[in-house]
C-alpha positions in Angstrom: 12.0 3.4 0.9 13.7 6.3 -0.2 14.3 6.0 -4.2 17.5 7.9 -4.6 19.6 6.1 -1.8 17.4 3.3 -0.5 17.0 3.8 3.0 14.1 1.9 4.3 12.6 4.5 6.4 9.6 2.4 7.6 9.1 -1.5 7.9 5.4 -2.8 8.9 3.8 -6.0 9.7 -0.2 -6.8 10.1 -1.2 -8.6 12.8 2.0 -7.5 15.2 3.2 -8.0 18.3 4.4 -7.0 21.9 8.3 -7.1 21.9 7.7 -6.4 25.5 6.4 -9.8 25.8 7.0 -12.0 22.7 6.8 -14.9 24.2 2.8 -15.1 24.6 2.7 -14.7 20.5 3.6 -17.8 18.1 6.7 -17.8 15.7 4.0 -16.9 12.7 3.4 -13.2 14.6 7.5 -12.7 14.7 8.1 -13.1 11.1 9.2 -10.1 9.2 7.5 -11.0 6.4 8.5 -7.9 4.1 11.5 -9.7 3.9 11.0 -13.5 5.0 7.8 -13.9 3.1 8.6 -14.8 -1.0 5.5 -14.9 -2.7 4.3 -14.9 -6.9 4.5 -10.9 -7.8 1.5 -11.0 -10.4 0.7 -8.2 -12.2 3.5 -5.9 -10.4 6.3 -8.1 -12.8 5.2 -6.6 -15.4 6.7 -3.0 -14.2 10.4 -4.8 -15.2 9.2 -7.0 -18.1 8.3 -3.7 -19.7 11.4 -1.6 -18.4 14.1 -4.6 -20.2 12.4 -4.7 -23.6 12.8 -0.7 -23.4 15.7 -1.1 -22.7 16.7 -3.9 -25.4 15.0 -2.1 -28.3 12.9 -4.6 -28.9 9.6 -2.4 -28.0 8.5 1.3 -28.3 6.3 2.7 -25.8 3.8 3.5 -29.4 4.3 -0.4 -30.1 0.7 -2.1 -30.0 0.0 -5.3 -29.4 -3.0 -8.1 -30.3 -4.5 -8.8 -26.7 -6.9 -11.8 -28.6 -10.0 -10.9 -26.9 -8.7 -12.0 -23.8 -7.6 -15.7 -24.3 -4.5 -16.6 -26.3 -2.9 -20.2 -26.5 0.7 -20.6 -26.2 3.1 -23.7 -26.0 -0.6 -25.6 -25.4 -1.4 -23.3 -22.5 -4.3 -20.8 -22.3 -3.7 -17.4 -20.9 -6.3 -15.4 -20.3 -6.8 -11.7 -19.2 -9.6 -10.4 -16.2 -11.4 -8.5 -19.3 -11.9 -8.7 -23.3 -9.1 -6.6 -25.1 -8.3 -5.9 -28.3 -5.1 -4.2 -30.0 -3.2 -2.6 -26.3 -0.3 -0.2 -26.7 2.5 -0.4 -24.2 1.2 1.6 -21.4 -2.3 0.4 -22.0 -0.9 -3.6 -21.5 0.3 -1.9 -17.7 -2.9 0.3 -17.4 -5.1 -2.5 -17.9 -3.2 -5.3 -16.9 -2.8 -7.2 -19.7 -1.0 -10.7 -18.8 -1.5 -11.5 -22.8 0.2 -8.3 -24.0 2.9 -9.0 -21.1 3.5 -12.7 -22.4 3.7 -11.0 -25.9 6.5 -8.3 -24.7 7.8 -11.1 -23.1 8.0 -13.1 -26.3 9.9 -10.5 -28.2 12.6 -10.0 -25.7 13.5 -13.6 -25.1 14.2 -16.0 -21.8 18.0 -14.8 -22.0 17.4 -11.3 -21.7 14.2 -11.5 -19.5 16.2 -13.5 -17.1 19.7 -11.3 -17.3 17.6 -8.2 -16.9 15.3 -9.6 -14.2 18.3 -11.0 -11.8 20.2 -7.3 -12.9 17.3 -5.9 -10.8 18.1 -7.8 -7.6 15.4 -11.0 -8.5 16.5 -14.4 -7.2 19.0 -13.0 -5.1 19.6 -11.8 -1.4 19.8 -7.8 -1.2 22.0 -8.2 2.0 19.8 -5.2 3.9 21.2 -5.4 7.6 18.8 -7.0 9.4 18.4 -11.1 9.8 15.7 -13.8 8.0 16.5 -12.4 4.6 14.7 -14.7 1.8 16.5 -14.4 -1.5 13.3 -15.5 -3.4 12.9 -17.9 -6.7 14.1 -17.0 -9.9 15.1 -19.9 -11.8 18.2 -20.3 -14.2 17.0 -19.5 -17.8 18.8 -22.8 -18.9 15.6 -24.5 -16.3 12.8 -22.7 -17.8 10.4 -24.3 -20.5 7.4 -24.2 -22.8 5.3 -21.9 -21.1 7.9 -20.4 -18.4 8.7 -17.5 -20.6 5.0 -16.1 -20.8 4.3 -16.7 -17.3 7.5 -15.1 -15.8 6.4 -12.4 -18.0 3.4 -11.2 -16.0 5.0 -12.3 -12.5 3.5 -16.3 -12.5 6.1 -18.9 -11.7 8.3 -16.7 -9.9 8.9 -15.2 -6.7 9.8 -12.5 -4.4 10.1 -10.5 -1.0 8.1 -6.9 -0.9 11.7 -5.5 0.1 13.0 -7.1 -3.4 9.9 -5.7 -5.7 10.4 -2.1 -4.0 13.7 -2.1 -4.1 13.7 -2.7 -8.0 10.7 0.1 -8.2 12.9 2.8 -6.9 15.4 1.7 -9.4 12.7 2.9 -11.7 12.1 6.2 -9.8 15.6 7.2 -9.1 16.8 7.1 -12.8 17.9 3.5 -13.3 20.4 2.3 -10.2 19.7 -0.1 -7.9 20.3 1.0 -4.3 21.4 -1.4 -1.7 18.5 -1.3 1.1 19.7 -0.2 4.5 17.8 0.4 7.6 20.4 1.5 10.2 21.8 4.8 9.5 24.6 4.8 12.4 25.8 3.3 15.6 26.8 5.7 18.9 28.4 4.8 22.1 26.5 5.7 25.4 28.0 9.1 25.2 26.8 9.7 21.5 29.8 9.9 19.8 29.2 8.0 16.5 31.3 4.7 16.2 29.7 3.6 12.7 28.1 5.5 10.1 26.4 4.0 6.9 25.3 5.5 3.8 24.2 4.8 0.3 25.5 2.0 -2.0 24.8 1.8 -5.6 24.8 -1.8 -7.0 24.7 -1.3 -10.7 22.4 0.4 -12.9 19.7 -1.7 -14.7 18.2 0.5 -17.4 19.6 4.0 -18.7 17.4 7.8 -17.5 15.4 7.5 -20.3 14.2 3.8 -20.2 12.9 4.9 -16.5 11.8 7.9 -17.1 9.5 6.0 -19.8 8.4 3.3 -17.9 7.3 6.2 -14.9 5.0 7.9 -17.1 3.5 4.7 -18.6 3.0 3.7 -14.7 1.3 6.8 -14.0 -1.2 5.8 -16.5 -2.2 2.7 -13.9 -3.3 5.1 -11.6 -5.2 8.0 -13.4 -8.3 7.4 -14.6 -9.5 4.1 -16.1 -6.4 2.6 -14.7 -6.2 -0.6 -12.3 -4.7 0.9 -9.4 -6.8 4.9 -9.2 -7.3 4.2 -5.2 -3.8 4.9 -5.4 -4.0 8.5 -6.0 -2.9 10.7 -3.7 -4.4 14.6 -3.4 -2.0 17.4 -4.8 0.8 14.9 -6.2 1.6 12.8 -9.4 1.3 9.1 -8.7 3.4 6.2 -10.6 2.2 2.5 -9.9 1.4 -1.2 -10.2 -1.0 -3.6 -9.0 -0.5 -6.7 -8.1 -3.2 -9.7 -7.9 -1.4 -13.4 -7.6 -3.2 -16.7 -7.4 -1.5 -18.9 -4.7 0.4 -21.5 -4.8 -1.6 -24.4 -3.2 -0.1 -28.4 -3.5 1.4 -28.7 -6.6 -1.0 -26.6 -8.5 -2.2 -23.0 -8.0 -5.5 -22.2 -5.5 -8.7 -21.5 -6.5 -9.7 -18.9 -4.3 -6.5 -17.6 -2.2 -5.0 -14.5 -3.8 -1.9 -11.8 -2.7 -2.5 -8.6 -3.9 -0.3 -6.0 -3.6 0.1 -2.6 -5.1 3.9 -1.2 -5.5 4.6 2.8 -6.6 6.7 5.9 -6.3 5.6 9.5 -5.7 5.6 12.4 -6.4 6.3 11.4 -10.1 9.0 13.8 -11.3 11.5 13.8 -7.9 10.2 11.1 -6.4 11.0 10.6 -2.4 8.5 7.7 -1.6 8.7 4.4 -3.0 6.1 1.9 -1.1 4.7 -1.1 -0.9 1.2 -2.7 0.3 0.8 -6.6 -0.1 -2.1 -8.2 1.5 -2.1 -11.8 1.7 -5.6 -13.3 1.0 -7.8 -10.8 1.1 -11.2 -11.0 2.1 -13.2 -8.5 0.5 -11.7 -8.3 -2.7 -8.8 -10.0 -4.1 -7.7 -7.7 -6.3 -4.4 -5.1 -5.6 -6.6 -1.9 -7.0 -8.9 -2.4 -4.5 -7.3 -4.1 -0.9 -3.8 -2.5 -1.7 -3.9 1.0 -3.2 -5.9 2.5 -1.1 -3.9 1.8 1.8 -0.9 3.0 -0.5 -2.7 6.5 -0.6 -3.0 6.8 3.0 0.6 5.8 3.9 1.9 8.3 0.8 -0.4 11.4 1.3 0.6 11.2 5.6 4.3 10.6 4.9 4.3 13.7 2.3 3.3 15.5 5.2 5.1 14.5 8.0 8.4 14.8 5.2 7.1 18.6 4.4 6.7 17.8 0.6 4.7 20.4 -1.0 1.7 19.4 -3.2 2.8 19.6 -7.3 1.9 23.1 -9.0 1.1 21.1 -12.1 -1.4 18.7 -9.8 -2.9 22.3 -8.0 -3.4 23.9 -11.0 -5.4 21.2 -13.2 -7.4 20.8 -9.7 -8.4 23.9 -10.2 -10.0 23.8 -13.0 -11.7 21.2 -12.1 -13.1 23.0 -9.1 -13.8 26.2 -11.7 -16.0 23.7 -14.2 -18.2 22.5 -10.9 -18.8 25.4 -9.3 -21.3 26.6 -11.4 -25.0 27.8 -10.3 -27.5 24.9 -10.4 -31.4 25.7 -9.8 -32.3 24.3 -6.2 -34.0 21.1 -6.2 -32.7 20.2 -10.1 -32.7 16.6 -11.1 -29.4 14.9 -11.1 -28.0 15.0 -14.8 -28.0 12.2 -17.1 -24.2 10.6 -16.0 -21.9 11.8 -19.0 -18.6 9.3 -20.0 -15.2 10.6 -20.0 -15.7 12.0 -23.2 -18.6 13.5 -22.8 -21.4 11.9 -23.9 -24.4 10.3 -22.6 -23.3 7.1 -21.0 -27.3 4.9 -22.0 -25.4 6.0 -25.9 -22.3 4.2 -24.9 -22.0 0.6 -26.8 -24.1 -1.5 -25.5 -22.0 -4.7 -23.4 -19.2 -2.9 -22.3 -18.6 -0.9 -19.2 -19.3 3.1 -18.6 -16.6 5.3 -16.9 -18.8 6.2 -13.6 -16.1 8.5 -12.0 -17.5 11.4 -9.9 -21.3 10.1 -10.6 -23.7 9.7 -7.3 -25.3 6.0 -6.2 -28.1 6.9 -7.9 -26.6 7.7 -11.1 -24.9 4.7 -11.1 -28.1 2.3 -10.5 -29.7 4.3 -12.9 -27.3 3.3 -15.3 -26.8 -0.5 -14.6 -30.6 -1.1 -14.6 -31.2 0.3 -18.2 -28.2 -2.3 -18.6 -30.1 -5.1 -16.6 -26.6 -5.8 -14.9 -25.8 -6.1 -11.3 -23.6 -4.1 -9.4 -22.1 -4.1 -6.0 -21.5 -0.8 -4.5 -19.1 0.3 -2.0 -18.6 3.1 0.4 -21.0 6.3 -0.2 -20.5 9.4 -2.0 -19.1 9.9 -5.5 -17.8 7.1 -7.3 -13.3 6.7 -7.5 -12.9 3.6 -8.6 -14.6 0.7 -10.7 -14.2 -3.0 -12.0 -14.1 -3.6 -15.1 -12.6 -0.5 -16.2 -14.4 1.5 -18.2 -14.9 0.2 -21.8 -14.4 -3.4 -21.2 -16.9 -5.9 -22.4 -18.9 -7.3 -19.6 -21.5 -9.9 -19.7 -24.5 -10.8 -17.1 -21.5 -13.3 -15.2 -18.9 -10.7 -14.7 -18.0 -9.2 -11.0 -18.6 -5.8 -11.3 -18.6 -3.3 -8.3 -18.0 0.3 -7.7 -15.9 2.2 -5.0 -17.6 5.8 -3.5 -15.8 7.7 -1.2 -17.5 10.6 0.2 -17.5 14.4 -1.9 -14.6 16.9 0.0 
């Protein structure tokens, strides 16, 4: 979608079909499930929760908040979070995630203004885009919403939505605070090409004021640098702002114990953005996490649509790259060992607490193993080359039980 005046420019469904011959497929393949399919948002709610307590007053993007150690009761309920966290600022609770910071925002804001600010961004309601099989999604009157309906709505549980809805209230973010009205047909022509109809943007109404977005767009680009949920995200030469998503299913009348959605949503380049996109994959296989399933194919669709759309790389991006380039390329004697792996801040990852989880980014396989068997913890590696991407993010407490895995991608 285009940000500034929400065209849709492309619409895309996985598996497809022949339109040429429709008929051999079954009514599951014809679905245009971007905006048929509702499902429960996840961690991507949290974008707006944040955005509407800017935007009330109630928080400051310096606010911090007590995280528990990653399990917190409320109205009898236990919420937990993926990873152990202590005190979380504002853009650390949407770096890392944090569904008990989010329940906490969610907390000080209130049901009344949660739900008024969540329906001003186009939840719970049909966005009338011009094509048929809309689904309005679920967003229940404040007045029906109890006990624990608060917290959960907070970080995208008990609620849900169409990818056209959540990317339509993302470029609300990116283009300064308006919602847009969606539109994929731009006009209609006779046979002869004269133009009978001609459409063009329609604001709705504006949901938070330039600075509130402007906020809430640099705390999202936090999610994607390093550290961050969703850094398969990034895209080469441009500044990236975005979410991930990672939603239990609904199964009976309870919740699935191994079906996920995951989903990544973002905008790019960060300062004039011109993309806002959109990945949801619904039950993953080989991870069921948004960072991992979802960004990545974000990336691709960003850094080829860049191109085809001529948008030149960010100086700011080009020059820091630079200098990264000017710190590697320094002589090494042929046939040195491999350095001791360094942390972000530079020191020698075997000094870094013991239990919680080094930054890896940029070190070799073999650096990494190195690492994780001084540890005695397992890891599952993926891809080859240097590693991009890691779970749990670097810092986090981890234990002999925890999941922990690390994405390579090969050296440019």
């Amino acid at each position: 979608m285009e940000p500034d005046t929400g065209k849709v420019l492309a619409m895309a469904n996985y598996p497809t079909f022949n339109p040429n011959s429709y008929a051999q497929y079954g009514q599951a393949a014809l679905r245009n499930r971007a905006i048929s399919d509702m499902f429960e948002p996840g961690s991507t709610f949290k974008i707006f929760l944040v955005a509407s307590a800017l935007e009330a007053g109630v928080i400051r993007p310096g606010d911090s908040f007590n995280c528990e150690n990653g399990s917190y009761n409320m109205y009898g309920r236990t919420i937990h979070d993926t990873h152990r966290y202590g005190a979380l600022t504002v853009p650390q609770i949407l770096k890392y995630s944090s569904n008990i910071g989010a329940a906490k925002i969610g907390s000080r804001l209130g049901s009344e203004r949660l739900y008024a600010a969540l329906a001003g961004f186009g939840f719970g309601e049909k966005s009338s885009i011009d094509l048929p099989g809309e689904a309005p999604g679920m967003l229940r009157p404040q007045a029906k919403w109890y006990g624990i309906d608060l917290a959960t709505i907070s970080f995208g549980q008990g609620v849900t939505a169409t990818a056209l809805q959540i990317t339509s209230a993302i470029s609300a973010v990116a283009n300064g605070g308006t919602l847009m009205k969606p539109y994929l047909v731009d006009r209609i022509v006779d046979d002869n090409g004269v133009v009978m109809q001609q459409f063009g943007p329609q604001a709705k109404r504006r949901v938070v004021s330039q600075q509130t977005a402007k906020a809430v767009a640099r705390m999202l680009e936090g999610v994607v640098a390093e550290g961050g949920t969703g850094t398969g995200a990034a895209v080469e030469g441009y500044r990236v702002a975005g979410k991930t998503g990672t939603a239990q299913k609904v199964e009976g009348r309870g919740y699935s114990a191994s079906k996920r959605t995951a989903s990544f949503v973002g905008f790019v380049p960060l300062e004039k953005p011109r993309l806002a996109i959109m990945v949801v994959v619904d039950e993953p296989t080989t991870s069921s996490y948004g960072g991992v399933v979802a960004a990545p194919a974000f990336s691709a669709i960003a850094q080829q649509t860049l191109c085809y759309l001529n948008v030149p790389p960010e100086k700011s991006v080009a020059r820091k790259k630079d200098k990264e380039k000017e710190k590697v390329a320094q002589p090494q004697q042929k046939n040195a060992p491999e350095p001791e792996p360094q942390t972000a801040e530079g020191g020698s990852v075997v000094g870094v607490e013991a239990g919680s989880m080094p930054n890896f980014r940029g070190m070799s396989m073999r650096q990494v193993l190195r690492v994780m068997e001084k540890r005695g913890l397992n890891v599952k590696l993926q891809g080859s080359g240097r590693a991009v991407e890691q779970n749990p993010a670097p810092g986090s407490r981890i234990t002999t039980q925890d999941q922990v895995w690390v994405r390579f991608v090969p050296s440019a």
